[in-house]
C-alpha positions in Angstrom: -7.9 -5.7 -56.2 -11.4 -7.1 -54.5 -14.7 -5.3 -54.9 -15.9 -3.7 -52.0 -18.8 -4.9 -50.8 -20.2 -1.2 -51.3 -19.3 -2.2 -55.3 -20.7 -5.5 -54.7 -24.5 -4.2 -53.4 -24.4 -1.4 -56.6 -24.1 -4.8 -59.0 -27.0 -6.3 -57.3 -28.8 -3.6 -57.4 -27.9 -3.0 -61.3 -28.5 -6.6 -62.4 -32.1 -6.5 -60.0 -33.2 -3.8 -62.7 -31.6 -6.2 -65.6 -33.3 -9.0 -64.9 -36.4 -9.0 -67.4 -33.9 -7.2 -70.7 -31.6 -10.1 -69.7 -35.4 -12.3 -69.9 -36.4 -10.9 -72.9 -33.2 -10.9 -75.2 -32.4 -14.5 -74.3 -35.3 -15.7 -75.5 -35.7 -13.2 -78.3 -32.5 -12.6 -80.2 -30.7 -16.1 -78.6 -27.6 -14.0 -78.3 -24.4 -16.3 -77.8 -23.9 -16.4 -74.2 -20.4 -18.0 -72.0 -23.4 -19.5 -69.5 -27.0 -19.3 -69.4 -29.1 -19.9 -66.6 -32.4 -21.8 -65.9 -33.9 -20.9 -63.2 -37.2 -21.4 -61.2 -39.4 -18.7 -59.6 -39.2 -18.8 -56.2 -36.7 -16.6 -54.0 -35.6 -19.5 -52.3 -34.0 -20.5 -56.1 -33.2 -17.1 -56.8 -30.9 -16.8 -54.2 -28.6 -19.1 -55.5 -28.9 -17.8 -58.8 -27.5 -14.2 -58.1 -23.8 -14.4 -57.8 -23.8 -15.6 -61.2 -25.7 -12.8 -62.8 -24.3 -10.4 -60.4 -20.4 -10.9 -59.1 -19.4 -13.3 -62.3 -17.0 -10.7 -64.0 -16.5 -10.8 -67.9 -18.8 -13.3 -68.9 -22.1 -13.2 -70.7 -24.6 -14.6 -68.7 -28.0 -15.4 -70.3 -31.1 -16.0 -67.3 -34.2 -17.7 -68.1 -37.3 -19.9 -66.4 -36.2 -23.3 -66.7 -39.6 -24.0 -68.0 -39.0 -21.7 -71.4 -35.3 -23.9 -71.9 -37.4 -26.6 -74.2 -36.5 -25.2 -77.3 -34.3 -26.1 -79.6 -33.5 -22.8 -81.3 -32.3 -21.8 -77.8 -29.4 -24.2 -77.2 -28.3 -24.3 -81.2 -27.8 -20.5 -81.2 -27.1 -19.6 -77.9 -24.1 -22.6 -77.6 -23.1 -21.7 -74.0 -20.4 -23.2 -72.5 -21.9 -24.1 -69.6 -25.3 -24.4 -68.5 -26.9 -24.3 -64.9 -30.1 -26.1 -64.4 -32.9 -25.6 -61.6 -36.0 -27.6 -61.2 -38.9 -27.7 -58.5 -38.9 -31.1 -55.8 -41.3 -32.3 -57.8 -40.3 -31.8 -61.2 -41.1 -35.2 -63.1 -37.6 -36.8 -63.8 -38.6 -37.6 -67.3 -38.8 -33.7 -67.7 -35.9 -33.2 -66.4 -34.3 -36.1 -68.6 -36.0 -34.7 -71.7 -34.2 -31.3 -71.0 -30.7 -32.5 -70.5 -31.0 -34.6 -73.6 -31.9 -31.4 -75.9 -29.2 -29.5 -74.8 -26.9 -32.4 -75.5 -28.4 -32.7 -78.9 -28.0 -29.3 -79.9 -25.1 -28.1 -77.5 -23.1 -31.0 -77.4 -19.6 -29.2 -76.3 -21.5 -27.4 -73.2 -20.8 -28.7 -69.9 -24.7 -29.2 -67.6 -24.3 -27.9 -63.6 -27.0 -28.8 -62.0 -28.2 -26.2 -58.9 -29.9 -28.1 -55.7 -31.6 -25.1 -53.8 -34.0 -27.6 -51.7 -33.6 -27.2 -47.9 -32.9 -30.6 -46.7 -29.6 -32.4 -47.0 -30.7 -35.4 -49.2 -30.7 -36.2 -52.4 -34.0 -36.6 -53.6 -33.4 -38.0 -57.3 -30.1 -39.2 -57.6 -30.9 -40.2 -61.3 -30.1 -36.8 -62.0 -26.6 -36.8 -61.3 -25.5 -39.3 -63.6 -27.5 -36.7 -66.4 -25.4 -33.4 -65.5 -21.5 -33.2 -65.2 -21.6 -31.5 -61.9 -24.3 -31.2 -59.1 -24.0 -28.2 -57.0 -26.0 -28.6 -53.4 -25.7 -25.5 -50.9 -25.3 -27.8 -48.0 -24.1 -31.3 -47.7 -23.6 -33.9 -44.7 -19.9 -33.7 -44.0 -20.0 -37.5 -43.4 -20.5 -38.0 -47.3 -21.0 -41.8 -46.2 -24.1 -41.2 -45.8 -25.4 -40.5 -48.7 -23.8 -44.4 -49.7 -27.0 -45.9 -46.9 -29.6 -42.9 -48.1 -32.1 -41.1 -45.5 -35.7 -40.7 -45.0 -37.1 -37.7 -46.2 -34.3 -35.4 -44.5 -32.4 -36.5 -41.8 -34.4 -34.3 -39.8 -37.0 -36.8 -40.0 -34.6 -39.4 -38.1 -34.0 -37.6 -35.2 -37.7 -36.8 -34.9 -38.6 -40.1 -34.9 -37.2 -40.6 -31.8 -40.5 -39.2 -30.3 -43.0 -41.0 -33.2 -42.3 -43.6 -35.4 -44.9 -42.4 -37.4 -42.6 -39.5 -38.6 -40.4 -41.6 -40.4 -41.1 -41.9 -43.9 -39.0 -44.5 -46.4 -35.1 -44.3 -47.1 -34.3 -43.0 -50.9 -32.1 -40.9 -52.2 -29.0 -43.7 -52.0 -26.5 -42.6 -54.3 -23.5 -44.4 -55.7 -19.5 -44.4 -55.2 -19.6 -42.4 -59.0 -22.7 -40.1 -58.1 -21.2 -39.1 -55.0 -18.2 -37.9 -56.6 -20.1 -35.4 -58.9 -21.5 -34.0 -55.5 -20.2 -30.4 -54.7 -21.0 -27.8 -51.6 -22.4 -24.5 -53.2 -23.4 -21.5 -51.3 -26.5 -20.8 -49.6 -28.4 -17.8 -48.8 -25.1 -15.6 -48.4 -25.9 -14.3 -51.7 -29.6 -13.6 -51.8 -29.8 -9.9 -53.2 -31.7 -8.6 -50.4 -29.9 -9.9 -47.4 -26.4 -8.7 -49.3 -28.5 -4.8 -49.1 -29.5 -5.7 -45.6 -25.9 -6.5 -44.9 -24.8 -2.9 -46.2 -26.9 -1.3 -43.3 -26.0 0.1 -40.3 -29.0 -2.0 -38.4 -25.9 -4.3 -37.2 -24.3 -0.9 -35.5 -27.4 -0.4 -33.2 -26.6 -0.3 -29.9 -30.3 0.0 -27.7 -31.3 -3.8 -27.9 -34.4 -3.8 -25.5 -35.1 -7.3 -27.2 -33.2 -10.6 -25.0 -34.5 -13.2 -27.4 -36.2 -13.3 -30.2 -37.8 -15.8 -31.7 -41.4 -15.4 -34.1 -42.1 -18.8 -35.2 -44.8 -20.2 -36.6 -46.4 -23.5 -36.3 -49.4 -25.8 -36.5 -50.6 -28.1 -33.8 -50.3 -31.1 -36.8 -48.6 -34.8 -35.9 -46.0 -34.4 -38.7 -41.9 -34.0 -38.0 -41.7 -30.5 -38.9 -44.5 -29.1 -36.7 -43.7 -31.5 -33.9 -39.9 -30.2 -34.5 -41.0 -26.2 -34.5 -43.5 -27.0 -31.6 -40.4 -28.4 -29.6 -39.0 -25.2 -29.8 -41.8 -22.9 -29.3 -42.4 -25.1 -26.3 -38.8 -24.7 -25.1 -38.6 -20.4 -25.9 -42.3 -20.1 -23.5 -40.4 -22.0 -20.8 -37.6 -19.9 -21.0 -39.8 -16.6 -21.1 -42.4 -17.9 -18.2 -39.0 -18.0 -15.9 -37.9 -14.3 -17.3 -37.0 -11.5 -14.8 -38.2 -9.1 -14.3 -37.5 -6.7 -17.4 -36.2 -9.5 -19.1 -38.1 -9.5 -23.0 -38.4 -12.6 -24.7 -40.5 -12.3 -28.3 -41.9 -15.7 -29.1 -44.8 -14.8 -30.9 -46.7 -16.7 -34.7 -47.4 -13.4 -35.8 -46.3 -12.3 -39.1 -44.4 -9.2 -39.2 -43.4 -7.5 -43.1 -40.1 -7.9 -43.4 -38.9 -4.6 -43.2 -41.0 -4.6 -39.4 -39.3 -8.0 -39.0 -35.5 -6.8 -39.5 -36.3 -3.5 -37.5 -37.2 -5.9 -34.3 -34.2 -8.4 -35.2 -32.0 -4.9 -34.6 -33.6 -4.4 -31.9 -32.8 -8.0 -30.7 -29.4 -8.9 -28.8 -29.7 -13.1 -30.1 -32.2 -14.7 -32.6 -33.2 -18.0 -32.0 -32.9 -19.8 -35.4 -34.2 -23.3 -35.1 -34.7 -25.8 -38.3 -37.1 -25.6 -40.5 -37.9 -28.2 -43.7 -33.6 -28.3 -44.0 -30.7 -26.4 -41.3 -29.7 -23.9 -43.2 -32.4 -21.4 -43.2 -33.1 -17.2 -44.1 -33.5 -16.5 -40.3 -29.5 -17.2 -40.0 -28.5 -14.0 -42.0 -31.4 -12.2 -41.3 -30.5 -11.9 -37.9 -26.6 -11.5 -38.8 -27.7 -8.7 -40.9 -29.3 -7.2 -38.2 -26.2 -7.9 -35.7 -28.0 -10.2 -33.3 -26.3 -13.5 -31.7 -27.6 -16.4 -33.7 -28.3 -18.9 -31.6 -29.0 -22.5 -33.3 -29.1 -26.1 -33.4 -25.9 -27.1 -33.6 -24.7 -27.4 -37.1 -21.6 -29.5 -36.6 -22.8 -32.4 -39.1 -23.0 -29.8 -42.6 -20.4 -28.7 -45.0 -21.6 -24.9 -45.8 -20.1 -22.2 -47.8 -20.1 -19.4 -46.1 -19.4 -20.8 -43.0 -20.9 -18.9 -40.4 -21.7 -21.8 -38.0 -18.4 -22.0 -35.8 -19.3 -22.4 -32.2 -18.6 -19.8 -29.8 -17.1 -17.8 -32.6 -19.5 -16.7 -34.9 -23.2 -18.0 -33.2 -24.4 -20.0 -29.8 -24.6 -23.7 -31.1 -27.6 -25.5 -28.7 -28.6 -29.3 -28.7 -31.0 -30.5 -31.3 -33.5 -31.7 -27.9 -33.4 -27.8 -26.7 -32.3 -29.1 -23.6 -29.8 -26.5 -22.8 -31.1 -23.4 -24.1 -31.2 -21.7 -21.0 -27.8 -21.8 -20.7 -26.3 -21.1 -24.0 -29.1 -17.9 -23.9 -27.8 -17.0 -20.2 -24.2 -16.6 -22.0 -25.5 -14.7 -24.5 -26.3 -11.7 -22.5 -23.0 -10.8 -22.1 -22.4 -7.9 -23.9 -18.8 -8.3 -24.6 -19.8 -12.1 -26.1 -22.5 -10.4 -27.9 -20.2 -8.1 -29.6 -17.4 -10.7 -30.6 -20.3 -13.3 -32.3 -22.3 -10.6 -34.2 -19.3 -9.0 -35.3 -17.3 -11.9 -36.1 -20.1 -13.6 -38.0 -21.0 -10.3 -40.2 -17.1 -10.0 -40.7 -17.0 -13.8 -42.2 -19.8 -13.1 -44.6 -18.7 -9.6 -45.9 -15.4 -11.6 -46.5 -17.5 -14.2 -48.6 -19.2 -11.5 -50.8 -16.2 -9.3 -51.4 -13.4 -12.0 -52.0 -14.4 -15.7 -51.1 -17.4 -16.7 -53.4 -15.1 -15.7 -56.4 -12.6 -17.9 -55.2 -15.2 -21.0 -54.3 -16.6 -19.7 -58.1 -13.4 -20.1 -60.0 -12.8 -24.0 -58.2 -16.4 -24.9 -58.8 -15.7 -23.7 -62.5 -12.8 -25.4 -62.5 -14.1 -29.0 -61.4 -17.2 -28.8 -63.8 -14.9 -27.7 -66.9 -12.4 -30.1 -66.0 -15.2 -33.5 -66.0 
Protein backbone atom coordinates (compact mmCIF):
# COMPACT_ATOMS: atom_id res chain seq x y z
CA UNK A 1 0.00 0.00 0.00
CA UNK A 2 1.59 3.75 -0.79
CA UNK A 3 2.10 6.35 1.94
CA UNK A 4 -0.05 9.14 1.88
CA UNK A 5 1.37 12.12 1.32
CA UNK A 6 -0.20 13.22 4.84
CA UNK A 7 2.34 10.01 6.12
CA UNK A 8 4.91 11.38 3.83
CA UNK A 9 4.98 15.26 5.30
CA UNK A 10 4.89 13.50 9.25
CA UNK A 11 8.45 11.64 7.99
CA UNK A 12 9.75 14.92 6.95
CA UNK A 13 8.87 16.48 9.59
CA UNK A 14 10.29 13.52 12.01
CA UNK A 15 13.60 13.21 10.22
CA UNK A 16 13.88 17.47 10.14
CA UNK A 17 14.16 16.99 14.12
CA UNK A 18 16.64 13.86 13.42
CA UNK A 19 19.01 15.52 11.58
CA UNK A 20 21.83 16.61 14.15
CA UNK A 21 21.37 12.77 16.44
CA UNK A 22 21.65 11.30 12.90
CA UNK A 23 25.01 14.09 12.75
CA UNK A 24 26.25 13.30 15.95
CA UNK A 25 26.07 9.36 16.11
CA UNK A 26 27.67 8.97 12.69
CA UNK A 27 30.45 10.57 13.50
CA UNK A 28 30.58 9.47 17.08
CA UNK A 29 29.83 5.78 17.46
CA UNK A 30 30.43 5.04 13.39
CA UNK A 31 27.46 2.76 13.61
CA UNK A 32 27.18 0.33 10.55
CA UNK A 33 24.99 1.98 8.17
CA UNK A 34 23.17 0.29 4.48
CA UNK A 35 24.12 4.12 2.96
CA UNK A 36 25.61 7.16 4.40
CA UNK A 37 25.29 10.41 3.04
CA UNK A 38 27.67 13.42 2.44
CA UNK A 39 26.22 16.27 2.06
CA UNK A 40 26.91 20.06 1.68
CA UNK A 41 25.21 22.88 3.58
CA UNK A 42 23.27 24.69 1.42
CA UNK A 43 19.36 24.08 0.87
CA UNK A 44 19.78 24.00 -2.60
CA UNK A 45 21.92 20.41 -1.70
CA UNK A 46 19.69 19.61 0.97
CA UNK A 47 16.94 19.27 -1.18
CA UNK A 48 18.16 16.51 -2.94
CA UNK A 49 19.37 14.90 0.03
CA UNK A 50 15.82 14.44 1.81
CA UNK A 51 14.13 11.53 0.16
CA UNK A 52 16.91 9.45 1.22
CA UNK A 53 16.74 10.30 4.88
CA UNK A 54 13.12 10.71 4.80
CA UNK A 55 10.92 8.20 2.30
CA UNK A 56 13.95 5.41 2.04
CA UNK A 57 12.04 2.59 4.09
CA UNK A 58 14.15 0.01 6.00
CA UNK A 59 17.47 1.14 5.64
CA UNK A 60 19.93 2.77 7.93
CA UNK A 61 20.93 5.91 6.54
CA UNK A 62 23.88 7.67 8.12
CA UNK A 63 24.06 11.84 7.03
CA UNK A 64 27.10 13.88 7.34
CA UNK A 65 29.02 17.20 5.83
CA UNK A 66 30.98 15.94 3.11
CA UNK A 67 33.73 17.96 4.61
CA UNK A 68 33.88 15.63 8.04
CA UNK A 69 33.93 12.20 5.35
CA UNK A 70 38.07 12.40 5.45
CA UNK A 71 38.52 9.97 7.99
CA UNK A 72 39.44 6.81 7.83
CA UNK A 73 37.77 5.31 10.99
CA UNK A 74 34.58 6.49 9.27
CA UNK A 75 34.52 4.26 6.15
CA UNK A 76 36.37 1.09 8.03
CA UNK A 77 33.56 0.92 10.57
CA UNK A 78 30.74 2.25 9.08
CA UNK A 79 31.17 -0.10 5.68
CA UNK A 80 28.10 1.13 3.88
CA UNK A 81 26.96 -0.25 0.96
CA UNK A 82 26.61 2.57 -0.88
CA UNK A 83 27.74 5.97 -0.50
CA UNK A 84 26.26 9.35 -1.95
CA UNK A 85 28.73 12.18 -2.46
CA UNK A 86 28.02 16.09 -2.64
CA UNK A 87 30.61 18.71 -3.24
CA UNK A 88 30.46 22.65 -3.91
CA UNK A 89 31.11 23.97 -7.95
CA UNK A 90 34.21 24.64 -6.83
CA UNK A 91 35.40 21.91 -4.90
CA UNK A 92 39.19 21.28 -6.00
CA UNK A 93 39.01 17.88 -7.96
CA UNK A 94 42.09 16.69 -6.16
CA UNK A 95 39.74 16.81 -3.08
CA UNK A 96 37.29 15.24 -4.39
CA UNK A 97 39.79 12.51 -5.93
CA UNK A 98 41.40 12.16 -2.47
CA UNK A 99 37.88 11.36 -1.01
CA UNK A 100 36.80 8.72 -3.36
CA UNK A 101 40.16 7.05 -3.07
CA UNK A 102 39.73 6.68 0.97
CA UNK A 103 36.60 5.15 0.73
CA UNK A 104 37.89 2.70 -1.73
CA UNK A 105 40.73 1.98 0.50
CA UNK A 106 38.79 1.26 3.43
CA UNK A 107 35.30 0.34 1.91
CA UNK A 108 36.34 -1.37 -0.96
CA UNK A 109 32.86 -3.46 -1.57
CA UNK A 110 30.76 -0.03 -1.32
CA UNK A 111 29.41 1.21 -4.45
CA UNK A 112 30.10 5.69 -4.77
CA UNK A 113 26.80 7.82 -6.28
CA UNK A 114 27.76 10.84 -6.84
CA UNK A 115 24.73 13.73 -6.39
CA UNK A 116 24.96 16.88 -8.92
CA UNK A 117 22.56 19.54 -7.30
CA UNK A 118 24.17 22.56 -9.46
CA UNK A 119 21.51 24.40 -11.47
CA UNK A 120 22.82 24.39 -14.98
CA UNK A 121 22.64 21.38 -17.27
CA UNK A 122 26.47 20.84 -17.88
CA UNK A 123 28.84 18.90 -16.57
CA UNK A 124 31.36 20.91 -14.95
CA UNK A 125 34.13 18.17 -14.15
CA UNK A 126 33.62 15.30 -16.00
CA UNK A 127 36.75 13.70 -14.32
CA UNK A 128 34.57 12.83 -11.68
CA UNK A 129 32.53 10.38 -13.35
CA UNK A 130 35.00 8.02 -14.20
CA UNK A 131 35.84 8.20 -10.00
CA UNK A 132 32.06 7.23 -8.81
CA UNK A 133 30.00 4.23 -10.17
CA UNK A 134 27.01 6.34 -10.77
CA UNK A 135 26.38 10.17 -11.32
CA UNK A 136 23.03 11.30 -10.45
CA UNK A 137 22.12 15.06 -12.03
CA UNK A 138 18.49 16.37 -11.38
CA UNK A 139 18.13 17.63 -14.83
CA UNK A 140 19.79 16.53 -18.01
CA UNK A 141 19.67 17.74 -21.81
CA UNK A 142 17.34 15.11 -23.38
CA UNK A 143 19.63 15.38 -26.50
CA UNK A 144 22.43 13.43 -24.45
CA UNK A 145 24.57 14.23 -27.70
CA UNK A 146 25.42 17.07 -26.41
CA UNK A 147 27.22 16.47 -23.75
CA UNK A 148 29.71 14.39 -26.62
CA UNK A 149 30.54 18.47 -28.18
CA UNK A 150 30.36 20.08 -24.40
CA UNK A 151 28.81 23.72 -23.63
CA UNK A 152 29.91 26.99 -22.36
CA UNK A 153 29.26 27.62 -18.99
CA UNK A 154 25.42 26.42 -19.25
CA UNK A 155 23.73 26.37 -22.29
CA UNK A 156 22.07 29.32 -21.14
CA UNK A 157 25.06 31.19 -21.93
CA UNK A 158 24.58 30.17 -25.72
CA UNK A 159 21.37 31.47 -26.36
CA UNK A 160 22.37 34.74 -24.61
CA UNK A 161 25.08 35.26 -26.76
CA UNK A 162 22.94 35.90 -29.43
CA UNK A 163 22.65 39.45 -28.04
CA UNK A 164 26.68 39.72 -26.80
CA UNK A 165 29.42 37.71 -27.74
CA UNK A 166 30.88 38.76 -24.76
CA UNK A 167 28.64 36.40 -22.69
CA UNK A 168 30.02 33.45 -24.06
CA UNK A 169 32.60 31.93 -22.03
CA UNK A 170 34.84 28.57 -23.21
CA UNK A 171 33.31 25.03 -24.01
CA UNK A 172 34.18 22.31 -21.16
CA UNK A 173 32.52 19.89 -19.63
CA UNK A 174 32.90 17.34 -22.90
CA UNK A 175 32.30 14.07 -21.65
CA UNK A 176 33.02 10.71 -23.27
CA UNK A 177 30.82 7.71 -24.93
CA UNK A 178 31.75 5.70 -21.22
CA UNK A 179 31.07 8.87 -18.97
CA UNK A 180 27.97 9.55 -20.55
CA UNK A 181 26.68 6.24 -19.75
CA UNK A 182 27.21 6.59 -15.94
CA UNK A 183 24.92 9.78 -16.42
CA UNK A 184 21.46 9.37 -14.67
CA UNK A 185 18.23 12.00 -14.29
CA UNK A 186 17.61 12.38 -10.43
CA UNK A 187 14.98 14.54 -9.00
CA UNK A 188 14.90 18.12 -8.32
CA UNK A 189 13.35 20.31 -5.93
CA UNK A 190 10.06 17.91 -5.66
CA UNK A 191 11.48 16.79 -2.57
CA UNK A 192 12.78 19.72 -0.68
CA UNK A 193 11.17 19.35 2.90
CA UNK A 194 9.54 22.56 3.00
CA UNK A 195 7.88 22.76 -0.41
CA UNK A 196 6.54 18.96 0.37
CA UNK A 197 4.82 20.95 3.85
CA UNK A 198 3.81 23.77 1.47
CA UNK A 199 2.28 21.16 -0.79
CA UNK A 200 0.10 19.78 2.24
CA UNK A 201 -1.67 23.25 2.59
CA UNK A 202 -4.77 24.30 1.54
CA UNK A 203 -3.06 27.72 -0.14
CA UNK A 204 -3.67 25.81 -3.56
CA UNK A 205 -7.60 25.68 -2.64
CA UNK A 206 -7.90 29.50 -2.45
CA UNK A 207 -10.20 30.81 -4.52
CA UNK A 208 -9.99 35.09 -4.34
CA UNK A 209 -6.83 35.57 -6.60
CA UNK A 210 -6.77 39.42 -6.95
CA UNK A 211 -3.12 38.87 -8.28
CA UNK A 212 -3.06 38.35 -12.71
CA UNK A 213 0.66 37.88 -12.80
CA UNK A 214 3.14 37.61 -10.55
CA UNK A 215 6.44 37.93 -10.92
CA UNK A 216 9.20 39.49 -8.04
CA UNK A 217 12.43 39.22 -9.66
CA UNK A 218 15.45 40.53 -8.93
CA UNK A 219 18.26 41.82 -10.99
CA UNK A 220 21.30 44.00 -11.47
CA UNK A 221 21.84 46.34 -14.28
CA UNK A 222 25.45 44.16 -14.88
CA UNK A 223 26.64 43.16 -18.73
CA UNK A 224 26.73 39.38 -17.74
CA UNK A 225 24.24 36.44 -19.33
CA UNK A 226 22.34 36.07 -16.29
CA UNK A 227 21.38 39.67 -15.47
CA UNK A 228 20.96 40.51 -19.18
CA UNK A 229 18.68 37.12 -19.23
CA UNK A 230 16.59 38.26 -15.88
CA UNK A 231 16.58 41.98 -17.31
CA UNK A 232 14.90 40.50 -20.52
CA UNK A 233 12.23 39.40 -18.52
CA UNK A 234 11.62 42.12 -16.18
CA UNK A 235 11.71 44.25 -19.36
CA UNK A 236 9.07 41.99 -21.02
CA UNK A 237 6.50 41.65 -17.45
CA UNK A 238 6.73 46.07 -17.30
CA UNK A 239 5.53 45.92 -20.89
CA UNK A 240 2.97 43.69 -20.24
CA UNK A 241 1.81 45.60 -16.97
CA UNK A 242 2.19 49.31 -18.68
CA UNK A 243 -0.70 47.90 -21.31
CA UNK A 244 -2.84 46.36 -18.16
CA UNK A 245 -6.60 47.26 -17.82
CA UNK A 246 -7.94 48.71 -15.91
CA UNK A 247 -8.11 46.45 -12.63
CA UNK A 248 -5.84 44.32 -14.21
CA UNK A 249 -2.73 43.63 -11.25
CA UNK A 250 0.49 42.60 -12.43
CA UNK A 251 3.31 42.30 -9.46
CA UNK A 252 6.74 42.77 -10.91
CA UNK A 253 8.51 44.13 -8.20
CA UNK A 254 12.85 43.38 -6.79
CA UNK A 255 11.59 43.56 -3.45
CA UNK A 256 12.29 40.82 -1.13
CA UNK A 257 9.39 39.38 0.55
CA UNK A 258 10.06 36.39 3.68
CA UNK A 259 8.96 33.50 2.37
CA UNK A 260 5.98 32.91 4.29
CA UNK A 261 4.80 36.72 2.83
CA UNK A 262 6.04 35.38 -0.48
CA UNK A 263 3.77 32.11 -0.67
CA UNK A 264 0.78 34.12 0.91
CA UNK A 265 1.00 36.54 -2.44
CA UNK A 266 1.76 33.44 -4.77
CA UNK A 267 -1.98 32.20 -3.35
CA UNK A 268 -3.10 35.13 -3.97
CA UNK A 269 -1.68 34.85 -7.63
CA UNK A 270 -3.78 33.22 -10.57
CA UNK A 271 -0.06 32.45 -12.75
CA UNK A 272 3.63 32.89 -11.70
CA UNK A 273 5.92 33.89 -14.08
CA UNK A 274 9.00 31.53 -13.47
CA UNK A 275 11.78 32.59 -15.79
CA UNK A 276 15.53 30.95 -15.65
CA UNK A 277 17.77 31.68 -13.38
CA UNK A 278 21.76 30.26 -13.13
CA UNK A 279 19.99 26.66 -14.54
CA UNK A 280 15.87 25.98 -15.73
CA UNK A 281 14.83 24.23 -13.19
CA UNK A 282 14.31 26.54 -10.37
CA UNK A 283 12.41 26.85 -6.48
CA UNK A 284 9.92 29.45 -8.08
CA UNK A 285 8.35 26.34 -10.20
CA UNK A 286 6.89 24.54 -7.07
CA UNK A 287 6.58 27.41 -5.03
CA UNK A 288 4.06 28.63 -7.11
CA UNK A 289 2.51 24.98 -7.69
CA UNK A 290 2.28 24.84 -4.04
CA UNK A 291 0.47 27.81 -3.94
CA UNK A 292 -1.93 26.65 -6.96
CA UNK A 293 -0.95 29.37 -9.37
CA UNK A 294 -0.43 28.68 -13.36
CA UNK A 295 3.32 28.43 -13.93
CA UNK A 296 4.10 30.07 -16.66
CA UNK A 297 7.82 29.39 -18.06
CA UNK A 298 10.31 29.26 -20.66
CA UNK A 299 9.64 26.44 -22.47
CA UNK A 300 11.36 23.45 -21.07
CA UNK A 301 11.04 21.05 -23.93
CA UNK A 302 14.98 20.47 -24.23
CA UNK A 303 15.35 18.68 -20.25
CA UNK A 304 14.81 15.28 -18.91
CA UNK A 305 13.24 16.03 -15.26
CA UNK A 306 11.90 13.81 -12.69
CA UNK A 307 9.01 15.03 -11.60
CA UNK A 308 7.89 16.11 -14.65
CA UNK A 309 5.77 18.93 -14.27
CA UNK A 310 6.72 20.80 -17.43
CA UNK A 311 4.07 19.38 -20.07
CA UNK A 312 2.65 22.17 -22.13
CA UNK A 313 -0.76 23.16 -21.83
CA UNK A 314 -1.24 20.46 -19.22
CA UNK A 315 0.45 21.16 -16.28
CA UNK A 316 2.06 24.98 -16.88
CA UNK A 317 2.05 27.87 -19.90
CA UNK A 318 5.35 27.02 -21.80
CA UNK A 319 6.60 30.76 -23.44
CA UNK A 320 9.60 31.36 -25.91
CA UNK A 321 12.98 31.72 -24.51
CA UNK A 322 12.97 35.60 -26.37
CA UNK A 323 9.58 36.48 -24.24
CA UNK A 324 8.22 37.24 -27.43
CA UNK A 325 4.83 35.87 -26.83
CA UNK A 326 4.11 36.38 -23.33
CA UNK A 327 1.20 38.35 -23.89
CA UNK A 328 -0.47 35.80 -25.32
CA UNK A 329 0.24 32.70 -23.43
CA UNK A 330 -0.64 35.23 -20.15
CA UNK A 331 -3.99 36.36 -22.07
CA UNK A 332 -4.87 32.33 -22.00
CA UNK A 333 -4.11 32.11 -18.74
CA UNK A 334 -6.88 34.11 -17.35
CA UNK A 335 -9.33 31.71 -18.12
CA UNK A 336 -10.51 30.40 -15.16
CA UNK A 337 -11.43 26.98 -16.31
CA UNK A 338 -7.58 26.74 -17.85
CA UNK A 339 -6.41 27.97 -14.62
CA UNK A 340 -8.09 25.24 -12.74
CA UNK A 341 -6.98 22.27 -15.07
CA UNK A 342 -2.95 23.42 -15.02
CA UNK A 343 -2.78 24.19 -11.24
CA UNK A 344 -4.65 21.22 -10.45
CA UNK A 345 -3.11 18.94 -12.87
CA UNK A 346 0.47 20.01 -11.98
CA UNK A 347 -0.07 19.62 -8.01
CA UNK A 348 -1.80 16.20 -8.82
CA UNK A 349 1.56 15.01 -10.86
CA UNK A 350 3.80 16.03 -7.95
CA UNK A 351 1.61 14.55 -5.02
CA UNK A 352 1.78 11.37 -7.30
CA UNK A 353 5.72 11.74 -7.28
CA UNK A 354 5.92 12.01 -3.39
CA UNK A 355 3.46 9.37 -2.48
CA UNK A 356 4.31 6.55 -5.16
CA UNK A 357 6.76 7.68 -8.02
CA UNK A 358 10.15 8.73 -6.40
CA UNK A 359 10.17 5.16 -4.68
CA UNK A 360 9.83 3.75 -7.91
CA UNK A 361 12.52 6.16 -9.77
CA UNK A 362 14.57 5.19 -6.13
CA UNK A 363 14.42 1.42 -6.42
CA UNK A 364 15.72 1.80 -10.58
CA UNK A 365 18.33 4.24 -9.61
CA UNK A 366 19.33 1.66 -6.84
CA UNK A 367 19.17 -0.81 -9.15
CA UNK A 368 21.53 0.67 -11.92
CA UNK A 369 24.28 1.84 -9.34
CA UNK A 370 24.21 -1.81 -7.55
CA UNK A 371 24.18 -3.48 -10.74
CA UNK A 372 27.76 -1.39 -12.27
Amino acid sequence: MKPRLGTMLRSCRQHARDSFERVRITQGAYTRCTMLVCGERLDIARSQVHPLLDWVPDQRVGWLLRENAHRPSLWRKTQPQVAFLQSYWDTPFVEMESLIALIREESPRTKICYLDWFAPANVPEPRLIDLVDLYVKKNILRDRSRYLSGMCETNLVEYEAQWGSEFLNPRQGVLTEQQLSKLTVGWSFATDRRLVEALQSDASANTDRLIDLHCRIFSKNERTWYHHMRNRCVESVNELAAGAAEGEQIVCSAARLDWDAYMRELASSKACLSPFGYGEVCWRDFEAIAAGAVLVKPSMDHLEVFPDIYIPGETYVDIDWSFSDLKVKYESTRDSSLQKKLAGNAGERWKSFVETDWNEHWNDTLQKLLET
